[in-house]
TORMARMAR-212594 format. One line per field, with one value per residue (C-alpha): residue number from 1; residue in three letters; z, y, x. Coordinates in steps of 0.1 Angstrom, whole numbers. Example, Ala and Ser with C-alpha at 12.3 -4.5 7.8 and 13.67 -1.06 7.14 Angstrom:
2
num	c(1:2) $
residuo	c(Ala:Ser) $
Z	c(78:71) $
Y	c(-45:-11) $
X	c(123:137) $
***
This chain:
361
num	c(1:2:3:4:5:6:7:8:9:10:11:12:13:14:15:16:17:18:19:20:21:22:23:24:25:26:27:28:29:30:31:32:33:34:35:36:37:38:39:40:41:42:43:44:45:46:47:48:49:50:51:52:53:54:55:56:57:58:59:60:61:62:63:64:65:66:67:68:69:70:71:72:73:74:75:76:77:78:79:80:81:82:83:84:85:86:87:88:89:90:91:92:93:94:95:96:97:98:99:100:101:102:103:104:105:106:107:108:109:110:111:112:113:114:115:116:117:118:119:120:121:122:123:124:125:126:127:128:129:130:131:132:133:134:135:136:137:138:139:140:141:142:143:144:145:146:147:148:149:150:151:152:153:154:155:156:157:158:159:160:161:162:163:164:165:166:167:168:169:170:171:172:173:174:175:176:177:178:179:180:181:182:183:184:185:186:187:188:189:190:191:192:193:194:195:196:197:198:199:200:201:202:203:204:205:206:207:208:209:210:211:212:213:214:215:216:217:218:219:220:221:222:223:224:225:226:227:228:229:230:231:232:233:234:235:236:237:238:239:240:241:242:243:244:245:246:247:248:249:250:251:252:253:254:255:256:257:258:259:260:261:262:263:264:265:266:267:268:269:270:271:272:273:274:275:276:277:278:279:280:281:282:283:284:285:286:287:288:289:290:291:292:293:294:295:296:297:298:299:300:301:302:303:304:305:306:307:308:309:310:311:312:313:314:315:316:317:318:319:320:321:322:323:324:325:326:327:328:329:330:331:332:333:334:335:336:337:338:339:340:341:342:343:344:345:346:347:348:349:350:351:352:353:354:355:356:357:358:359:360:361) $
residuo	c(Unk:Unk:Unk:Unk:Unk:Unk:Unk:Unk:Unk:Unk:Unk:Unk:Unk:Unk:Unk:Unk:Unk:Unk:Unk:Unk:Unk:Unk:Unk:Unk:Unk:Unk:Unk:Unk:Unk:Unk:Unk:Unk:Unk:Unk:Unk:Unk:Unk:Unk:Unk:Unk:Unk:Unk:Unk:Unk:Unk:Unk:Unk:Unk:Unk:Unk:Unk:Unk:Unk:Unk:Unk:Unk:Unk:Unk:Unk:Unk:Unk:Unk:Unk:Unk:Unk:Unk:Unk:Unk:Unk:Unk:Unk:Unk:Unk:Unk:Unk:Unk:Unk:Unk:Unk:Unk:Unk:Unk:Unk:Unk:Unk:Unk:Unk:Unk:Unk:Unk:Unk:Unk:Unk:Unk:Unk:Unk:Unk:Unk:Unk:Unk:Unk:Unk:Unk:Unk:Unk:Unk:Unk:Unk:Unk:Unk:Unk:Unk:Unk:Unk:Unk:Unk:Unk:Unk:Unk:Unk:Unk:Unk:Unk:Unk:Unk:Unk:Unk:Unk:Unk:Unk:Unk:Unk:Unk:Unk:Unk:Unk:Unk:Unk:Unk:Unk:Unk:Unk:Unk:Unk:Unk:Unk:Unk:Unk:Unk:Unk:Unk:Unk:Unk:Unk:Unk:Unk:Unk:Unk:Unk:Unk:Unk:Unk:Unk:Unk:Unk:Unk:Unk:Unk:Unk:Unk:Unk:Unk:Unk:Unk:Unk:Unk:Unk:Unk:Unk:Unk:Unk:Unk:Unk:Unk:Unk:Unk:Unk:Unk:Unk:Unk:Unk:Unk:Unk:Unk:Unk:Unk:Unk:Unk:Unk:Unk:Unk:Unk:Unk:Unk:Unk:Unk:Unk:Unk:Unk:Unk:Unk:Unk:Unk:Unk:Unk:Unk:Unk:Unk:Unk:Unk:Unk:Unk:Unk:Unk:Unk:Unk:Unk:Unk:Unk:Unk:Unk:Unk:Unk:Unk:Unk:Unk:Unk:Unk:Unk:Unk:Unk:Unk:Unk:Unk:Unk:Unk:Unk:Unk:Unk:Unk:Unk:Unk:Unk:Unk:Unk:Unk:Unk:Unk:Unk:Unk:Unk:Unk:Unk:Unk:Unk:Unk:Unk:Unk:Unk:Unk:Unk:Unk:Unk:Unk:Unk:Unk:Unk:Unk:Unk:Unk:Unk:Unk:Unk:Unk:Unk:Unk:Unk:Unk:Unk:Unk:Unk:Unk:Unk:Unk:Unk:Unk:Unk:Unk:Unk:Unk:Unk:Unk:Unk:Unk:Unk:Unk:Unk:Unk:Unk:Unk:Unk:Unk:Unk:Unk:Unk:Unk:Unk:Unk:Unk:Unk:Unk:Unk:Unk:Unk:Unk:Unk:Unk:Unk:Unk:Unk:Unk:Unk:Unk:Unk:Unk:Unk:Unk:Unk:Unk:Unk:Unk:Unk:Unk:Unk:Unk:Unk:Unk:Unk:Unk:Unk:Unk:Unk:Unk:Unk:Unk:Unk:Unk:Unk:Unk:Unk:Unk) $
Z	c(2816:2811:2842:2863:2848:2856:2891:2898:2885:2909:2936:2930:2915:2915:2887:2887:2884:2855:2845:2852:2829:2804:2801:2803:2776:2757:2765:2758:2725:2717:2724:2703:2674:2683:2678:2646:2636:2650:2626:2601:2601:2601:2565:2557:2562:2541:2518:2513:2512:2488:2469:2472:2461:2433:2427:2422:2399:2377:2378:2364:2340:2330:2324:2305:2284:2280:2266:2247:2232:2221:2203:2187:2178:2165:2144:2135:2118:2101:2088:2080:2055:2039:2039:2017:1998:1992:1983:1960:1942:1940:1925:1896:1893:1893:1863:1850:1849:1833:1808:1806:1800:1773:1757:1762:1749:1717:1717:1717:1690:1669:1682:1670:1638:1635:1651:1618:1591:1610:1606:1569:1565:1582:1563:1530:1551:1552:1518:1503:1531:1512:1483:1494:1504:1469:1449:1475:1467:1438:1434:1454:1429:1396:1412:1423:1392:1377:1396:1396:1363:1370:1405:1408:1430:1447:1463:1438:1404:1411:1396:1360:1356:1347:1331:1338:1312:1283:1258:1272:1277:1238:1223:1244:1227:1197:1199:1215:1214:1251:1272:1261:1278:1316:1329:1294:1294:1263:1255:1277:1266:1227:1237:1262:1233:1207:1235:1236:1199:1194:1214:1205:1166:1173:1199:1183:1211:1218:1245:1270:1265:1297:1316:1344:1378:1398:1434:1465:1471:1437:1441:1441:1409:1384:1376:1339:1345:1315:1325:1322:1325:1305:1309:1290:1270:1269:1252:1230:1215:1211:1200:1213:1241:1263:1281:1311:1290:1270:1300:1321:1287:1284:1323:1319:1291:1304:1339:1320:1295:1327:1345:1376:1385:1385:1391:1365:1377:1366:1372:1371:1372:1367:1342:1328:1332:1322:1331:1346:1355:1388:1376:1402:1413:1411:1375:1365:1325:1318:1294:1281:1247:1255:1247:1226:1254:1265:1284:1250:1243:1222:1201:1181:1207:1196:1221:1254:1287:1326:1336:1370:1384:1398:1360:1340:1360:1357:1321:1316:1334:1313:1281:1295:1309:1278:1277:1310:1341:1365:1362:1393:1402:1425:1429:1414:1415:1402:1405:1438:1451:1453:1471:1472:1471:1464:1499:1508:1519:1501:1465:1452:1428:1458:1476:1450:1439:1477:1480:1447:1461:1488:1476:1472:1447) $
Y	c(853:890:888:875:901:929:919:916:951:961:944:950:985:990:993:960:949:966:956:922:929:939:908:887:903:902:864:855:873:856:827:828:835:812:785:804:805:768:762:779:761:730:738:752:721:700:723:719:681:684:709:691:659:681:696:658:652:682:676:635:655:677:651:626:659:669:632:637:675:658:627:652:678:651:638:675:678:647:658:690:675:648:682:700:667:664:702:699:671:681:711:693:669:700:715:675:682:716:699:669:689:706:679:664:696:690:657:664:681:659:630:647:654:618:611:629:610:578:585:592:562:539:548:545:505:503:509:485:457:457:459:430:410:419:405:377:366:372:349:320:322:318:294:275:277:270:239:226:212:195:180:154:141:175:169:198:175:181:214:194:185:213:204:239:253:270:251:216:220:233:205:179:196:198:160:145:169:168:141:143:112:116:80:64:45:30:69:74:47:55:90:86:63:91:113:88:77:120:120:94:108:144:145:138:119:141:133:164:188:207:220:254:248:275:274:282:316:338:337:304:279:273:232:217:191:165:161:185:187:205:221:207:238:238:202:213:244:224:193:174:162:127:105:125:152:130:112:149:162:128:132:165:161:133:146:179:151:141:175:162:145:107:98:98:97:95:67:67:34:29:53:64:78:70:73:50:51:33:14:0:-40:-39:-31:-5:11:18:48:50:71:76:37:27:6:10:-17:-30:-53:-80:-93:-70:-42:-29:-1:5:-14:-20:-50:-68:-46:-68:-88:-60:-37:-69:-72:-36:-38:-70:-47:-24:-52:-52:-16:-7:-28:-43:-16:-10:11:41:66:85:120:136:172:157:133:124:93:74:38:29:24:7:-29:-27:-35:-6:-17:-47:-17:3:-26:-32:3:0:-27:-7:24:26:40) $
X	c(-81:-86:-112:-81:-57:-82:-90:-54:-43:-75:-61:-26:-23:8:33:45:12:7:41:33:3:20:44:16:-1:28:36:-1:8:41:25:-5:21:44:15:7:43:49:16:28:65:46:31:62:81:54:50:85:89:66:83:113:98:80:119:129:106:112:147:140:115:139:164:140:129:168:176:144:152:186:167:143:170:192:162:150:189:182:150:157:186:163:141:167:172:138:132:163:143:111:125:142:110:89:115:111:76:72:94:63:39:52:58:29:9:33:21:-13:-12:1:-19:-50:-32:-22:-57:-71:-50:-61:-99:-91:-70:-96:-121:-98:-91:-126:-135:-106:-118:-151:-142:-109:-141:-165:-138:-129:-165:-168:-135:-149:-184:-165:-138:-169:-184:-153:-145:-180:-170:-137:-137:-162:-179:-180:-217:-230:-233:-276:-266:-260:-294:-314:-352:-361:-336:-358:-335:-339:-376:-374:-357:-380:-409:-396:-380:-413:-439:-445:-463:-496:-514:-492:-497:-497:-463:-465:-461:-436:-414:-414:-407:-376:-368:-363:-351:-323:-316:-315:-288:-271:-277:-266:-245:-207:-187:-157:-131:-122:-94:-74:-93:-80:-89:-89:-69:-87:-72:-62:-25:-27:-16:-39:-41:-52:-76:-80:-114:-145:-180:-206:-240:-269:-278:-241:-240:-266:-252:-220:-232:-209:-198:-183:-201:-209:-220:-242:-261:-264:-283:-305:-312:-321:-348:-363:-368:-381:-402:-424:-423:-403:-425:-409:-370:-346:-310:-273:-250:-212:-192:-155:-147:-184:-216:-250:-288:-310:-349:-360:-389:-413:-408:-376:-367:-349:-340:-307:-297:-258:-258:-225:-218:-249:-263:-300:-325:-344:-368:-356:-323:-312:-332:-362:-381:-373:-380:-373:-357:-349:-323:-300:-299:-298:-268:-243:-257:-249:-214:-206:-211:-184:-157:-141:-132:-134:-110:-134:-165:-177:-208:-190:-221:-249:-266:-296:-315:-329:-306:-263:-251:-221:-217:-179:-162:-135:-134:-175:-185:-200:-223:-235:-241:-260:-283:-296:-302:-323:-343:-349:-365:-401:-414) $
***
């Protein structure tokens, strides 16, 4: 184009050619920035539809941001008064506190003060607890001891016979002079025979006066029992005694007579006590000083013997039905053995004579 323009102002040279030139120049120009500008509108006119879409959407922002500084705002008031409420409060429980903690501090203080007297009383508890529980047990041995005499059966009458006592085993000696050919019955016959007829001769028959039985706890009441047993050595240093007394001495010495080493055992029926001595097949020696009755040999009885059992318990019974109503054999102890034969709906002494039968010797 400028080759054109040149060769024309050659040609042409004349001022309307250059004229010419110019306003070409010049149009070319106007042109060029009239594309530029037409360019340029173009951008301008999307840049702003976009801006005006982007104004839309600032304006909706702004809107949903207004509604939204209103919501906050509105709950920021809200808040900021539960704030004040809530500062108000914690302010009086902080006071409430403070207030706590003092007393707490004076509580302390006397808790370990209390806490002091407490150890000091404890161990003043302790020391009456033991000694509550010395004297509790002491209690229950002499209330034991007490009513081991006057409640029978108990299950502790084994405690009656005692051939171990240094005065039983003393008076045997002194009565007998001792077993001195063991396995010689003839022996052993003559000398539970004078065993007996010493009791029987130096034992006066007394009947029992009261008798305190003790309750199980001490502030309990005291009972008076007609009825109470004695002690062998007891018997002797009395001497006297009922029947029971009488039969738990003769037990005594005879079991301490053959040194424990064969049975001797007492018998209660209705109403009294005596001794026996299981005798093998069968037999069986009964010993009552207490009623003058003894398995003899003989009318009027001479020395001692064993009979069949069966025989000689109804014999011994029959000697007692006219003092005592329907004698009945109701149950029997000695240092090794206690056993009770009186039940209901049973005969007793039925029961006790199979049992006898049964027992081997």
């Amino acid at each position: 184009m400028y080759a054109l323009v040149i060769a024309c102002l050659i040609a042409l040279s004349s001022v309307e050619g250059i004229f010419y030139f110019q306003l070409s120049v010049k149009h070319e120009d106007l042109k060029s920035k009239y594309m530029e500008l037409k360019s340029n509108y173009g951008s301008l006119v999307e840049n702003y539809t976009k801006l005006q879409l982007g104004y839309k959407e600032l304006i909706e922002d702004y809107s949903r941001l207004q509604d939204s500084y209103m919501t906050l705002n509105a709950s920021y008031a809200g808040l900021a008064d539960r704030y004040n409420e809530l500062r108000d409060y914690f302010r009086q429980v902080e006071a409430y506190q403070k207030k706590l903690n003092e007393t707490y501090h004076t509580l302390l203080e006397s808790y370990k003060t209390v806490k002091g007297e407490y150890s000091k009383l404890e161990g003043e508890l302790q020391k009456v607890n033991e000694a509550y529980l010395r004297y509790q047990e002491a209690y229950r041995k002499l209330a034991f001891q007490v009513n081991l005499r006057v409640v029978h059966p108990n299950g502790n009458e084994s405690l009656f016979i005692t051939p171990d006592d240094p005065e039983v085993r003393s008076k045997v000696l002194e009565i007998t002079g001792g077993w001195s050919r063991k396995g010689d019955w003839s022996e052993f016959w003559i000398d539970v025979k004078k065993l007996y007829d010493w009791v029987v001769d130096n034992i006066v028959y007394r009947n029992d006066t009261l008798y305190p039985k003790l309750p199980d706890e001490p502030s309990g009441k005291v009972e008076s029992i007609p009825e109470v047993w004695q002690f062998p050595n007891q018997t002797l240093m009395l001497g006297s005694g009922d029947c029971e007394d009488m039969a738990i001495l003769l037990a005594s010495m005879v079991y301490a007579y053959v040194d424990k080493e064969y049975w001797v055992e007492v018998i209660v029926i209705t109403d009294h006590v005596a001794v026996y001595i299981p005798v093998k097949e069968g037999k069986i020696c009964i010993l009552d000083p207490g009623g003058r009755y003894y398995t003899g040999v003989g009318r009027p009885w001479g020395g001692l013997t064993a009979r069949d059992i069966r025989g000689e318990v109804y014999r011994w019974l029959s000697y007692w039905s006219g003092r005592v109503e329907n004698p009945e054999v109701k149950w029997v102890f000695s240092a090794y053995l206690w056993r009770v034969f009186a039940k209901p709906g049973e005969n007793g002494t039925e029961n006790f004579i199979d049992w006898m039968y049964s027992r081997e010797l």
